[in-house]
C-alpha positions in Angstrom: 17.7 11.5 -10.5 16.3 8.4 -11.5 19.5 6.4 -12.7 20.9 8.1 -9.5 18.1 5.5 -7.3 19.0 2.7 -9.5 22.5 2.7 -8.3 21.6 3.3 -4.8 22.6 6.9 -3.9 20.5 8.2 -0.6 20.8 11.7 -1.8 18.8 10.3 -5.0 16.2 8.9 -3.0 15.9 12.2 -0.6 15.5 14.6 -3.9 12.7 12.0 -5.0 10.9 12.3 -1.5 11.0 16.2 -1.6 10.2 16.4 -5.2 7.2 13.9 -4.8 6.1 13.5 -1.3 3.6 16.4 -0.4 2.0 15.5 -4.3 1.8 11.8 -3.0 0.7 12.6 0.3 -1.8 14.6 -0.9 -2.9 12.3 -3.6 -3.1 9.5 -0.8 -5.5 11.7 1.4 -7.5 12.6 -1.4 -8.1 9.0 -1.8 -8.3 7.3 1.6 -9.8 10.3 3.2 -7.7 9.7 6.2 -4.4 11.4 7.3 -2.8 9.0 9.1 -3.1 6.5 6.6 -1.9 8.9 3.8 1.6 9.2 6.3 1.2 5.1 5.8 0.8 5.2 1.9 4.0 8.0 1.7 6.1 5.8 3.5 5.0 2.4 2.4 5.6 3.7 -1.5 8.9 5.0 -0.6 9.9 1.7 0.3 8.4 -0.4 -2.0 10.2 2.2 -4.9 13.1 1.9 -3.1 13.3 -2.1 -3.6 11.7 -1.9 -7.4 13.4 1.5 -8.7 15.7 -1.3 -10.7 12.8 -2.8 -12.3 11.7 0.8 -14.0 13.0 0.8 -17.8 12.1 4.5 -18.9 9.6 3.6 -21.5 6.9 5.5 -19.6 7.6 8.4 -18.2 8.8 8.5 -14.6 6.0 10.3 -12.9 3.2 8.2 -14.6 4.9 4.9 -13.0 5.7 6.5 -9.8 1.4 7.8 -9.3 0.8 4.3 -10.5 2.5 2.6 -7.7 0.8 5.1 -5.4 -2.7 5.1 -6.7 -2.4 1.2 -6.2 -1.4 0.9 -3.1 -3.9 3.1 -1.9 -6.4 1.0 -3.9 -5.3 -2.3 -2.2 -5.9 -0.2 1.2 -9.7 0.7 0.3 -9.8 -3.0 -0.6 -8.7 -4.0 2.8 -10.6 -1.4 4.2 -13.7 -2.7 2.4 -13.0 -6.4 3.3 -12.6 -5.1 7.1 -15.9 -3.4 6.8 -18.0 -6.3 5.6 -16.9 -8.6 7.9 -17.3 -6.4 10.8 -13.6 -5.9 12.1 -11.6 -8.5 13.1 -13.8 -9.5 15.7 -16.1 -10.4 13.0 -13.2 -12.3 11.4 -12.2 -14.2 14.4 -15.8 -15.0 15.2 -16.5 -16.5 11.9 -13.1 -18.7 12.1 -14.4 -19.8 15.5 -17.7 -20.9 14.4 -16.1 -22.8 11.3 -13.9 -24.3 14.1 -17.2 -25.3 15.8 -19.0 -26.0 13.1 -16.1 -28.5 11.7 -15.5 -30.7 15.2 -19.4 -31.4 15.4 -19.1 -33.2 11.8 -15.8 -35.0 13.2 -17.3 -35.8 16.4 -20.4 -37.3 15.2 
């Protein structure tokens, strides 16, 4: 199935969504606690394996690579998550940029 995605064949790709998905999925809401995130993390991984499949080389095990690419993406979205926390939203964000903006034209200005 594998060798089948490396040379592009849909079907390939559809087998490898119905033999992985609800394990991913579930894996993903395990993780981020949050359903409609986990949809995100399914579909996000399906394409990003869709555009790398050629860079897999069979020295690990297929399965092991594929979690891996799941269980970091859904770690890059708890570290977004976390970075959207801290600063408040991106209210918080925009705030800060604005006082920096302030900040920065009173040391031009006088």
């Amino acid at each position: 199935m594998v060798r089948r995605c490396q040379l592009g064949e849909m079907d390939a790709f559809r087998e490898l969504y119905l033999f992985y998905g609800k394990a991913i999925h579930h894996l993903a809401l395990s993780m981020l606690s949050d359903l409609d995130e986990a949809g995100d993390i399914l579909q996000e991984l399906f394409l990003k394996v869709h555009d790398k499949i050629g860079e897999y080389h069979f020295k690990a095990p297929f399965a092991a690579w594929f979690y891996r690419v799941a269980v970091n993406l859904c770690q890059d979205r708890l570290r977004r998550r976390s970075r959207r926390h801290r600063w408040g939203g991106t209210a918080g964000v925009r705030s800060c940029f604005l006082y920096q903006g302030l900040f920065a034209n009173r040391l031009t200005v006088a």
